[in-house]
C-alpha positions in Angstrom: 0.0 0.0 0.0 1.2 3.7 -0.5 3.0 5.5 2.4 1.1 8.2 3.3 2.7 11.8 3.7 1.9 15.2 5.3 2.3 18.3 3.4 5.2 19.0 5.6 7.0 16.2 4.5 5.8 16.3 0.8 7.1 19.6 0.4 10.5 18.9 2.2 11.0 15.9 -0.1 9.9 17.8 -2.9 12.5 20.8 -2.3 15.1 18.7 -1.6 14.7 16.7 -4.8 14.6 19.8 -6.9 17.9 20.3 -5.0 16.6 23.8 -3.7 16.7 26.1 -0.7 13.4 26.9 1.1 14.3 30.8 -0.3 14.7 29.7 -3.7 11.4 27.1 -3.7 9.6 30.6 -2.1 10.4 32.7 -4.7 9.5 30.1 -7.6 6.4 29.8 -5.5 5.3 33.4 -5.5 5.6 32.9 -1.6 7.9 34.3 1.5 10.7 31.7 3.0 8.8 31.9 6.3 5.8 30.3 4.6 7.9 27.4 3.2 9.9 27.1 6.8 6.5 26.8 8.6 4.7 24.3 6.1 7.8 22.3 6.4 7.9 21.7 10.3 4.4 21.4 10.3 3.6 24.8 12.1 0.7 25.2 9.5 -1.0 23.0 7.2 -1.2 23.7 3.8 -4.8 24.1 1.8 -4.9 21.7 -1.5 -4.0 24.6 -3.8 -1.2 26.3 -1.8 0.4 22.4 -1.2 0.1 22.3 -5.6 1.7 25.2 -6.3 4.7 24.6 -3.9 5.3 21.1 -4.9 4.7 22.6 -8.8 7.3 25.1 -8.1 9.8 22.4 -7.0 8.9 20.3 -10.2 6.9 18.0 -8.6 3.0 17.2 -8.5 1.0 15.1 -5.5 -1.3 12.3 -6.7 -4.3 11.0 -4.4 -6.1 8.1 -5.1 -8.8 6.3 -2.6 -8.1 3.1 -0.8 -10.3 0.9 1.1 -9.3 0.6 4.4 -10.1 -2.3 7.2 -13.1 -2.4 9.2 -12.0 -3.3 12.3 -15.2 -4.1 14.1 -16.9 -6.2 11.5 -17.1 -9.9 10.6 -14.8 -11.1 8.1 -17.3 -11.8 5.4 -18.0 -8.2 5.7 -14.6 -7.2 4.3 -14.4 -9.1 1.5 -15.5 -6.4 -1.7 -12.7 -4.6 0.4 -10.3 -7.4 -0.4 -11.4 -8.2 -3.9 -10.5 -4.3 -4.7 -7.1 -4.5 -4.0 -4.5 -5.8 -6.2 -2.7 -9.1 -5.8 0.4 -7.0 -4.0 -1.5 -5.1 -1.6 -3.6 -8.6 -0.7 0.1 -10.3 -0.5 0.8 -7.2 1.9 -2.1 -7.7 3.9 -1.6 -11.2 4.5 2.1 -10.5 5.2 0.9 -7.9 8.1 -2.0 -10.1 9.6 1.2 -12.9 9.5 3.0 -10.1 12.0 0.5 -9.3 13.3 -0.6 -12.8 14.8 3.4 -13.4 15.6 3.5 -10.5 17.6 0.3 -11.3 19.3 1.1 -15.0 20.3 1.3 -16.3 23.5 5.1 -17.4 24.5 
């Protein structure tokens, strides 16, 4: 499954791949260094269009997509349109982390 990211971090990752400075991002962003500093430590969040035009300014674009997620409090037949939506990678994940999961869960 995809690792999810906060702005903060997207736009970190995103200026240090362009291989820029938080002054140099700001000014391709039509924004103030103190702006990038603050989405970057996570002293404010973002809105959609703000996080777009950073991340465009350092060459990069964010992609969402929807994922079904577990339901923890149901019965397993429940799940299953849940599990038949995910690819065979992600199902090989989940059965790899309810594998850990039970290890760590065991009895000794």
């Amino acid at each position: 499954m995809a690792r999810v990211l906060a702005p903060s971090e997207l736009v970190r990752e995103a200026r240090a791949r362009a291989g820029l400075s938080q002054r140099q991002l700001a000014q391709r962003a039509d924004t103030t260094q103190s702006v990038i500093a603050r989405i970057e430590t996570g002293a404010t969040d973002p809105g959609s269009r703000t996080l777009a035009r950073v991340l465009r300014a350092a060459g990069y674009e964010a992609r969402c997509e929807l994922q079904p997620v577990t339901v923890v409090e149901s019965h397993m037949l429940d799940d299953v349109r849940r599990i038949l939506m995910l690819t065979p990678e992600q199902r090989l994940l989940e059965v790899a982390n309810l594998a850990a999961f039970e290890r760590a869960v065991r009895p000794v």
